[in-house]
Every structure is written in C-alpha cells, then in structure tokens.
C-alpha positions, 0 to 999 in steps of 0.5 A: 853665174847663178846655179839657174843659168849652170842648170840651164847649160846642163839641161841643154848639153843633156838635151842635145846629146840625149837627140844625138843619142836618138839620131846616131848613136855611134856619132854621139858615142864617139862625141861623147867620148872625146867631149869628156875626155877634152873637158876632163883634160882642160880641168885637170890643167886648170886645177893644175894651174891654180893649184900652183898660182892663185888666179881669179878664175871664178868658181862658175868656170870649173863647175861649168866644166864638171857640168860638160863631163857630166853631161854626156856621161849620164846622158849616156848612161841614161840612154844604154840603159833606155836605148840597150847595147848600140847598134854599131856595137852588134854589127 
C-alpha cells in the first residue's frame, strides 16, 4: 500500500466517526473505545508474533492498524473539544 491509499483509509475512518460522533455520541463513545482497544489488542500480538519469528507481514499492515487506534482517538478528542462534554456524561 502506498501512503495515499493509508491517508485515504485514515481520512474515511476520520469521516465515519467524526458523523457517529454528530449522530450519537454515546454509541460512537462506546464504538470508539472498544475499536481501539481491539486494534490495540491485535497489534501488541502482532508485534508480539513477529517479534518472536520473522514473517513476511508487510509493513503496510501495521501502519494500517496504528492508523485504525489513531482514528478514533483523535477523531474524539477533536469532537470533545468542538462538541464539549457528551451528552449521555450529564444525564
């Protein structure tokens, strides 16, 4: 993969969650949290994997997932900061 197809897939993750955010912002809360958490889950055994035997994973695949942690946390971050404390979080 070339970094414009990586920007691509991180600009359309961005997209999709920034319109969760607007849409639900307790689903996209809980979304976001457990998409990072699984992608964070799969990398750590990943490295892990490779770590102990060498493997022909291109180098695409890990940056496509530090692009899919990435995502949703800075999408969220960006959206607090614009959107303020969420609404479920006051209730």
């Amino acid at each position: 993969m070339n970094r414009t197809r990586l920007l691509e897939i991180f600009l359309g993750e961005t997209i999709v969650y920034a319109l969760l955010w607007l849409v639900n912002d307790y689903l996209a809360t809980m979304l976001s949290v457990v998409f990072i958490g699984i992608f964070l889950l799969i990398l750590t055994i990943s490295l892990l994997a490779e770590w102990i035997e060498r493997s022909k994973v291109p180098r695409a695949y890990y940056i496509f997932m530090v692009i899919s942690i990435l995502s949703p946390l800075l999408t969220g971050l960006l959206m607090l900061l614009i959107l303020g404390t969420p609404e479920w979080l006051n209730n």
